[in-house]
N, C-alpha and C positions, 0 to 999 in steps of 0.2 A: 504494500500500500504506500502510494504516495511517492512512487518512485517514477511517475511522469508519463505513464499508458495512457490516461484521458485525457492528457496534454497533447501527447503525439499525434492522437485521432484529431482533437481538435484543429492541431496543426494542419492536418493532410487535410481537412474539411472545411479548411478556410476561415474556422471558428476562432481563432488564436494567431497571435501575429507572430512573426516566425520573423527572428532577431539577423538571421546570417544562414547560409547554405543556401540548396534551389531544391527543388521539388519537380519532380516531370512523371508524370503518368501515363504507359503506353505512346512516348516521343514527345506528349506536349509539354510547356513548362506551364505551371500550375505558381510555379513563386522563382524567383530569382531576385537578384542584385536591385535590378532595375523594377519589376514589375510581379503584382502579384493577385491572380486570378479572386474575382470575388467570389465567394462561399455560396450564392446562387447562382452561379454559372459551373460551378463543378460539378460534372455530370457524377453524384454520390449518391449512396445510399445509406441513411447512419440510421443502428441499429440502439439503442440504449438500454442500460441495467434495466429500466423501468421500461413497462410497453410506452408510455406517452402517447396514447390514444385522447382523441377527440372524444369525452363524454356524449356528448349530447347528439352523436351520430352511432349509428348503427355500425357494426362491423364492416360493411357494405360499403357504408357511406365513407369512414374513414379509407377504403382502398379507393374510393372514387376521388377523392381528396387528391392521391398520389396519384393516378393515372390524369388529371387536369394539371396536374405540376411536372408531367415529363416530356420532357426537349423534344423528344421521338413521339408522334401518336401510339396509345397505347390502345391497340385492336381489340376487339371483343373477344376472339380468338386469347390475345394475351393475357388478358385477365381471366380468363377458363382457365389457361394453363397454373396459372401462379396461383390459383383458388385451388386447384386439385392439386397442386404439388406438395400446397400445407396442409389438406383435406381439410378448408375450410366448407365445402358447402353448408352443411346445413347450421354452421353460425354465422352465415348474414344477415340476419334481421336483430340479433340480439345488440344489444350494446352494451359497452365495457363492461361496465358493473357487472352483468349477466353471465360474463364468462370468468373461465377459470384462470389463473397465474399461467398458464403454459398456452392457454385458448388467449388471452390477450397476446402475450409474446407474439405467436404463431401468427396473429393479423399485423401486428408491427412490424414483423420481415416481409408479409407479403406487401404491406404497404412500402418499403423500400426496397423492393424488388420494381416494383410497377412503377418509379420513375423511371423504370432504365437505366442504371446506374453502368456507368466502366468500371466504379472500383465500388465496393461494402465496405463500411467499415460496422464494427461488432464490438460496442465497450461493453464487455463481461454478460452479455442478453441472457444467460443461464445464472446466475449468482444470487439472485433474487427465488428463486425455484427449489423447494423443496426436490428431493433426489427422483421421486418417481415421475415429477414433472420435465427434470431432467431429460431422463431416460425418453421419456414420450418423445421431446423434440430433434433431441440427436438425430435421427433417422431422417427428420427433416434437413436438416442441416449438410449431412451428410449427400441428400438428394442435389442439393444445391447447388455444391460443390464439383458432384461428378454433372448432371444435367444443365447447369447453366453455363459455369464454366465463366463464372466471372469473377475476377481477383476479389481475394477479402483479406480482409486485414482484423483479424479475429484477436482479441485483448483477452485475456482470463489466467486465473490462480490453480487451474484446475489440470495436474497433465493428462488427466484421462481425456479432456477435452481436445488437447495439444496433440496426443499422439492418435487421437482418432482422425483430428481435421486438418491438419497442418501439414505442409510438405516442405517447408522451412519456416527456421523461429528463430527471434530474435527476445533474448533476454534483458530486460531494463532491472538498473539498483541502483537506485539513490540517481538517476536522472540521466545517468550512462549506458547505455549499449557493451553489455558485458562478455555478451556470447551474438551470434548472428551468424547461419546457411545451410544446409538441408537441415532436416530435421535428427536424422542418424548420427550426422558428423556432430551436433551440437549437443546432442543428447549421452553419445558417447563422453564426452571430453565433461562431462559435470557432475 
C-alpha cells in the first residue's frame, strides 16, 4: 500500500500530471516533454476498487452511458457481445443497489469495455470482493484477456490474481519499479 499503483494508472489515464518521462501507447505519445494528451481523449478504459456505477440508472443504462462516450460507434452487435461475455443479461433492468458486489463489478468492466478502449487499466477491481465473489469473476477476466485481446494494465496484492492474468509484471515499493518483464523471469528472481 501506498507504494504509487493508483498513481501510475492515474498517470497512464491522464488523471495525474506526470513531472518528467513520455508515455506512448501502441506508437502514439500520450505525454512527453512538450505535450501531453488530455485524459478524454485517451482512448481508456479504467476499471476501479469500487464499481462506480451511476445509481439512478439501470444496469443497462449505465452501459449505455459508455457506449455514447466511445470514439468508435458502438454496434448493437457490440454491446451483445460485451453483455454475454460478462453474462450480464438478465441484470439489465436492475440497478446498482439490486445487484451483488461481483454483479456490480461485472457491469463496471463491461461499461469500460464499450468505450472501446486501446489500453484497460484495473486498480485492484477484485479487492473489495469477498473470495467467492472473487472466484465468480476470474473467469470473466480471464475471457477478456484471451477474447479481446486488449492490453490491461491490471494493479492488485493478490498473486493468484498475477499468475493467473499476467504475462509480464512489474513490481512497485515505496514509488520504484523494483522488478519488471515476463512474468517467469520476475517471479523466479523474488
Amino acid at each position: 500500500s501506498g507504494c504509487g499503483k493508483t498513481t501510475f494508472l492515474r498517470a497512464v489515464a491522464g488523471l495525474q500530471t506526470i513531472e518528467s518521462g513520455s508515455l506512448q501507447v501502441k506508437g502514439e505519445t500520450w505525454h512527453d516533454k512538450k505535450n501531453s494528451l488530455p485524459a478524454h481523449r485517451r482512448p481508456i478504459g479504467y476499471v476501479f476498487q469500487e464499481a462506480s456505477l451511476f445509481e439512478h440508472l439501470t444496469a443497462a443504462g449505465n452501459l449505455d452511458f459508455a457506449r455514447k462516450r466511445a470514439v468508435v460507434p458502438v454496434t448493437g452487435h457490440d454491446m451483445q457481445e460485451v453483455i454475454a461475455l460478462l453474462g450480464l443479461g438478465d441484470l439489465l433492468r436492475q440497478r446498482p443497489q439490486q445487484l451483488s458486489g461481483g454483479e456490480r463489478q461485472r457491469v463496471a468492466i463491461a461499461r469500460a469495455l464499450l468505450i472501446k478502449p486501446e489500453l484497460l487499466l484495473m486498480d485492484e477491481p477484485l479487492a473489495a470482493l469477498d473470495q467467492a465473489r472473487k472466484q465468480e469473476i476470474l473467469p470473466y477476466l480471464d475471457r477478456i484477456r484471451a477474447e479481446l485481446k486488449i492490453p490491461m494494465i491490471y494493479v492488485t496484492h493478490a498473486l493468484d490474481e498475477v499468475t493467473r492474468l499476467a504475462d509480464h509484471l512489474m513490481i512497485l515499493s515505496q514509488g520504484r519499479v523494483r522488478a519488471c518483464g515476463p512474468i517467469s523471469n520476475v517471479l523466479s528472481r523474488i
